[in-house]
C-alpha positions in Angstrom: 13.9 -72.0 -52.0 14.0 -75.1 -50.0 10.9 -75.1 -47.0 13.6 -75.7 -44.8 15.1 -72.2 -45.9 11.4 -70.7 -44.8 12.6 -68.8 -41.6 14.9 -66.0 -44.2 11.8 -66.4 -46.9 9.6 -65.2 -44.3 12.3 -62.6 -43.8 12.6 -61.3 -46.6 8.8 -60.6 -47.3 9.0 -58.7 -43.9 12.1 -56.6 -45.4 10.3 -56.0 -48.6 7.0 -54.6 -46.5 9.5 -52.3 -44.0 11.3 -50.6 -47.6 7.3 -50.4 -49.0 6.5 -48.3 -45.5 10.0 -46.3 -45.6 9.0 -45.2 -48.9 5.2 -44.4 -48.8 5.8 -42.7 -45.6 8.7 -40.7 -47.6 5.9 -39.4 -50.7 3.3 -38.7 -48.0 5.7 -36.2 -45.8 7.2 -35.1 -49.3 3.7 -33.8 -50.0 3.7 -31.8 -46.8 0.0 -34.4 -45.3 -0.7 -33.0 -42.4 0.7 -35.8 -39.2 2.8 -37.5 -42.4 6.0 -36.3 -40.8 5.4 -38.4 -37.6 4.6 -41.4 -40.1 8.3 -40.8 -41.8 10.1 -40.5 -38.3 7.9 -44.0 -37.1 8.7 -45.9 -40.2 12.3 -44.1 -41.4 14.3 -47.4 -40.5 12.7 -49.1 -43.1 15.1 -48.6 -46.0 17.6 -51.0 -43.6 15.7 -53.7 -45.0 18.1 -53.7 -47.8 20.8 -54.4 -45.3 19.0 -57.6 -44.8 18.9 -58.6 -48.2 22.2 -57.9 -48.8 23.3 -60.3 -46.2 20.6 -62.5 -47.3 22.3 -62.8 -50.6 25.8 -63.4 -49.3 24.3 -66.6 -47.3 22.5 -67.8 -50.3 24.4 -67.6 -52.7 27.7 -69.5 -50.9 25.2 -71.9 -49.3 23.4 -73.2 -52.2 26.2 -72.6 -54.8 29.1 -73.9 -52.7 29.6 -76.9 -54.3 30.2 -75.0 -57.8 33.0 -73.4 -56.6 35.7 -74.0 -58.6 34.0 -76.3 -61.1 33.7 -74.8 -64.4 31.1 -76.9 -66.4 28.6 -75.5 -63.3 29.1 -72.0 -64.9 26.7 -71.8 -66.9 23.7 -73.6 -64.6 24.6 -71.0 -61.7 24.7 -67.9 -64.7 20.8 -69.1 -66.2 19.8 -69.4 -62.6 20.8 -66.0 -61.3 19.2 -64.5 -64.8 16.1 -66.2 -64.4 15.4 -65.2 -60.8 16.3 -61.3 -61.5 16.4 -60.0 -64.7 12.9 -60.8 -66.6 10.5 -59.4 -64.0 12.8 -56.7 -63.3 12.7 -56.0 -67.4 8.5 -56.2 -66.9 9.2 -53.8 -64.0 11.7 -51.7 -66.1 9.3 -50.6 -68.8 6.5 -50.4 -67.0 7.9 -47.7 -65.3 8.9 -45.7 -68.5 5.2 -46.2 -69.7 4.4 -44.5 -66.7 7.0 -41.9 -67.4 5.7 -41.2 -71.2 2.0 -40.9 -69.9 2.2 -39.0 -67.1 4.7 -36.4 -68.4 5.9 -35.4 -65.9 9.5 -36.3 -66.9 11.6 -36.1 -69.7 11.4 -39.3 -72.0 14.3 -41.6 -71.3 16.9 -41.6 -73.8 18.1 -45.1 -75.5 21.4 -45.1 -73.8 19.8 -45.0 -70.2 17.2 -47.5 -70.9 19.8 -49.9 -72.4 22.2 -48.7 -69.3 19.8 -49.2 -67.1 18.3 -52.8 -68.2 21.7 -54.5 -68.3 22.1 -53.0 -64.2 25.5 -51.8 -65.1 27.0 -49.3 -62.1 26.6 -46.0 -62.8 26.7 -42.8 -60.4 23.0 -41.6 -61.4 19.8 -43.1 -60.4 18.8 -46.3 -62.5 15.4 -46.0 -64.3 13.7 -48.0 -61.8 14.4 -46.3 -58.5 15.2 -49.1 -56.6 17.4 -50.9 -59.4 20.1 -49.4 -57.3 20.3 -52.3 -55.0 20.3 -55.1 -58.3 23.3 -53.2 -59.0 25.2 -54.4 -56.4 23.7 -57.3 -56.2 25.0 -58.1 -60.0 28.8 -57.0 -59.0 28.4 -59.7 -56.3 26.8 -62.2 -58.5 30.0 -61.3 -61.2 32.6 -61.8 -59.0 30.9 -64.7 -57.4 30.8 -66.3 -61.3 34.8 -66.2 -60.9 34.7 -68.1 -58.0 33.0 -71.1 -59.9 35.1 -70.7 -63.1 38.5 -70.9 -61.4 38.7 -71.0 -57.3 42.1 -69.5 -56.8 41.3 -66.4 -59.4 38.2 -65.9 -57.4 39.7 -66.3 -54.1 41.7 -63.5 -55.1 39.7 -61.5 -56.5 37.2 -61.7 -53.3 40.2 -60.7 -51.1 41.2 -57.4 -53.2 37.9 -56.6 -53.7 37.1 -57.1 -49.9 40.5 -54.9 -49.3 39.0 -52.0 -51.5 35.5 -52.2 -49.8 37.5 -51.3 -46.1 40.0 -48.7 -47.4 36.7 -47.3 -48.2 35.6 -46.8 -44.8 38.7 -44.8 -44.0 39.5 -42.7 -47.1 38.4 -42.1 -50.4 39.6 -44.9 -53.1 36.7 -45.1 -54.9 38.9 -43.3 -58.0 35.5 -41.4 -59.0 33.9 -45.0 -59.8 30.5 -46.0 -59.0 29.6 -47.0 -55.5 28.5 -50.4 -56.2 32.0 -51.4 -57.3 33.1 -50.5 -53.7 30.4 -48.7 -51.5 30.1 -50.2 -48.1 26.8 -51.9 -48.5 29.1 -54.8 -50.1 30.3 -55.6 -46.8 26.9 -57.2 -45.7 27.7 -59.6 -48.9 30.6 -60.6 -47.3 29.1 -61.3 -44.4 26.3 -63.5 -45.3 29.2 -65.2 -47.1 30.7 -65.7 -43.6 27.4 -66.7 -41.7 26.8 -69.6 -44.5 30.5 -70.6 -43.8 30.2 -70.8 -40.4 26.8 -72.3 -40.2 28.3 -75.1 -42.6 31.5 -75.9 -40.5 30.4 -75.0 -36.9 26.6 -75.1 -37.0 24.9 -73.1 -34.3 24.2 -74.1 -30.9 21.1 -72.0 -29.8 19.6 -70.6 -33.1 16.3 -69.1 -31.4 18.7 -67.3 -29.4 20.6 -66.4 -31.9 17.2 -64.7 -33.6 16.1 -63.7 -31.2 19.5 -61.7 -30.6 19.2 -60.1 -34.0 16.1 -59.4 -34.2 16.9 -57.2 -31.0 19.7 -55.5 -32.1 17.7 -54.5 -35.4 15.1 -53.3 -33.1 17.2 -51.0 -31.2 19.0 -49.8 -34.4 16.1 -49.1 -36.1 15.4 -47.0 -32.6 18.2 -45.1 -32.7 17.8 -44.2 -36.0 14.0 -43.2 -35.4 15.4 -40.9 -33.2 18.6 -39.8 -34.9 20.9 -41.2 -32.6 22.8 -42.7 -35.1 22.9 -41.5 -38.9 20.6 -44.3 -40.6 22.6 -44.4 -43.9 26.2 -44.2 -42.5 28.7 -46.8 -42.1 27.9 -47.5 -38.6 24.2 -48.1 -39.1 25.6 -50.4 -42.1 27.7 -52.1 -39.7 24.8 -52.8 -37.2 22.4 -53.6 -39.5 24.3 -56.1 -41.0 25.2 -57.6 -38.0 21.5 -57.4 -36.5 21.0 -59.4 -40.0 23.6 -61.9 -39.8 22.2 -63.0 -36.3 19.3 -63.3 -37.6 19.4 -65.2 -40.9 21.8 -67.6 -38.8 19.3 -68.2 -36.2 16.4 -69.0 -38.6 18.4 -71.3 -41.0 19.5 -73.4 -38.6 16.3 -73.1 -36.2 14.8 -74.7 -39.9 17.4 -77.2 -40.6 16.4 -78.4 -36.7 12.6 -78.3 -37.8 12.4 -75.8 -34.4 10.4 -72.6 -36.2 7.5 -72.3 -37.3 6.7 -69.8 -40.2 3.2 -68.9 -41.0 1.8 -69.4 -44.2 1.0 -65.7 -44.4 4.3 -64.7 -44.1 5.7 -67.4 -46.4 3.5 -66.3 -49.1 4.9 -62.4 -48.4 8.2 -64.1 -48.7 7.7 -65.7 -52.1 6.2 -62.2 -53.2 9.4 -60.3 -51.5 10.9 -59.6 -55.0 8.3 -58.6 -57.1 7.1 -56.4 -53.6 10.4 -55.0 -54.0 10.6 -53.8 -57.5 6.7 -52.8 -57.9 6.4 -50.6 -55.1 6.8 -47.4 -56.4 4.6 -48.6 -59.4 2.0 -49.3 -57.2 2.4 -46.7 -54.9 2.4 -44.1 -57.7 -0.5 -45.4 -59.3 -2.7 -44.9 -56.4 -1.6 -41.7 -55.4 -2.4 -40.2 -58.7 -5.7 -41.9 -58.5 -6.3 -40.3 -55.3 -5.1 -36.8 -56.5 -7.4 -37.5 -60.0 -10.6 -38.2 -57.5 -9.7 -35.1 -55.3 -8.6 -37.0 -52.2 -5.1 -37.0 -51.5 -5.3 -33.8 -49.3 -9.1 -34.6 -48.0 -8.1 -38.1 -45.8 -6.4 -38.8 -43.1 -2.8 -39.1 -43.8 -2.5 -42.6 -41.8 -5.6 -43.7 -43.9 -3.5 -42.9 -47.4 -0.6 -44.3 -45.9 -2.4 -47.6 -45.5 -4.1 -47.9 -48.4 -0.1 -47.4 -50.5 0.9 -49.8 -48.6 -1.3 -52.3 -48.9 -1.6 -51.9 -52.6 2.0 -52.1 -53.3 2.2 -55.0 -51.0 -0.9 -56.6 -52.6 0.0 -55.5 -55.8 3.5 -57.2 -55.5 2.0 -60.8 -54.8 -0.7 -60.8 -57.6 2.6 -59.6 -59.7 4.1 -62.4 -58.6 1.9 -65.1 -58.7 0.7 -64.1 -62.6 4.1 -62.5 -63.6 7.2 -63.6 -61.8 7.0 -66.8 -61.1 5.1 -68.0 -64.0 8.0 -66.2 -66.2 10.5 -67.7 -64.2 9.7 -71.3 -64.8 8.6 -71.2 -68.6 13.0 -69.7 -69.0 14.0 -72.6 -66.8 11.8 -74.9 -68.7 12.8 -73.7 -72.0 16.6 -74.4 -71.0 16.2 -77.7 -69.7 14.6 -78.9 -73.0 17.5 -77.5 -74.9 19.9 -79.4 -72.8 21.3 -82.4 -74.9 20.0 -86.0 -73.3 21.8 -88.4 -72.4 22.5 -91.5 -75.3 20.0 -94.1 -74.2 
């Protein structure tokens, strides 16, 4: 990610924390801890930080990929890049969670054809391994469609326009045909409209971009509100529509408050960024983990709820970015690496 680009890193380590506190909150009022239930209601808007990297993906990917579109021979380079940056650690992720299945026993053993269903991210109506792996399944329709784009502009054009046209019949009646929701579930709109924020932010620019944060920020604040006190269903279309919107302001604002060298991101937060991923996909590793180890030394009914509740949290978060500084990253660059020295050279 360019430093410029720091603003939306930033945000997405503060997205990846909020979906760590949805869900510990969740497993602590699941287990009936006594004051966990006001910890769930405080923290339930946190599962719209996938809103935010929805649209976070939409930006990214037009803005930095942009100039591929249409231009076959960059196929290939955007293809490697997308792999490298989702599939390996999410693989690491992937059986580390069935280890955890086959030991604790809890569960039945996975069968081959959802392990191999589930590591290729392929839509399907039940729950991926990997609980979260949900949102990678959208994410790898998007990234599909967007590979179209680059191969051939006018085929992609049109297939962006149908499959947009599909997404909004969708909010009025039912043409999914019985398919899987990340072919056309409305979480795909917020793809679209990071598209549109990179798009505009190329051609127009914006005028006041701290305003323009500030502005989203706001309107995620008083979404997340309203949801806290179910004013508005959280995972309805509505909420979809103002949390998208809330995140579109905002990843405007702080890219082009960058590009203008006019915010300042703390290294803190930049570090939570660079972690957001591995954060993401390691959370309900981590957060198991410790809960069991709680229950084996006879203390997940004896402390304080709030006290549990920090101790997941920080773990998973912690737990994320020592995963990501040993595992991800590390993993990342030796596949980019290896590609780039298989690359033919150029004749001297």
């Amino acid at each position: 990610m360019n430093a410029r680009l720091a603003g939306i890193e930033a945000g997405r380590g503060i997205a990846a924390t909020a979906v760590v506190l949805y869900h510990a909150a969740r497993l602590l009022d699941q287990n009936h801890l006594p004051q966990a239930s006001l910890l769930a209601r405080v923290f339930q808007f946190g599962h719209a930080g996938v809103d935010f990297f929805f649209v976070i993906s939409g930006f990214i990917i037009l803005y930095v990929h942009a100039r591929d579109i249409g231009v076959p021979a960059r196929a290939a380079h955007y293809v490697q890049r997308r792999f490298s940056r989702v599939m390996p650690i999410y693989w690491v992720a992937l059986l580390c969670t069935i280890a955890l299945v086959l030991l604790g026993r809890s569960h039945p053993a996975p069968g081959p054809d959802a392990i191999v269903w589930s590591a290729l991210l392929l839509p399907s109506h039940g729950q991926p391994l990997l609980g979260v792996a949900w949102t990678l399944q959208y994410e790898a329709v998007f990234y599909a469609v967007f590979a179209v784009l680059i191969v051939n502009r006018v085929a992609g054009a049109i297939m962006f326009g149908a499959w947009g046209a599909w997404i909004a019949s969708g909010l009025l009646m039912d043409t999914s045909f019985g398919l899987p929701a990340a072919l056309n579930g409305v979480f795909n709109i917020e793809f679209f409209a990071g598209m549109a924020a990179a798009y505009c932010l190329k051609r127009y620019g914006v005028r006041a971009p701290l305003l323009l944060l500030a502005l989203g920020i706001a309107l995620f604040a008083l979404t997340s509100s309203a949801e806290d006190i179910g004013a508005i269903n959280g995972y309805g279309g509505a909420a979809r529509v103002l949390y998208g919107a809330a995140s579109v302001c905002a990843v405007l604002g702080a890219v082009a408050a960058d590009l203008r060298g006019r915010l300042h991101v703390p290294g803190l937060l930049r570090s939570l960024g660079a972690a957001s991923y591995s954060i993401y996909l390691f959370q309900f590793i981590f957060i198991g983990v410790i809960w069991r180890g709680l229950g084996a030394a006879g203390l997940q009914y004896r402390m304080p709820a709030a006290v549990t509740f920090v101790m997941l949290v920080l773990g998973a978060v912690l737990g994320g970015v020592a995963t990501s500084r040993l595992i991800e990253y590390p993993l990342m660059q030796r596949l980019r690496r290896h590609r780039q020295a298989r690359q033919p050279q150029p004749a001297m």
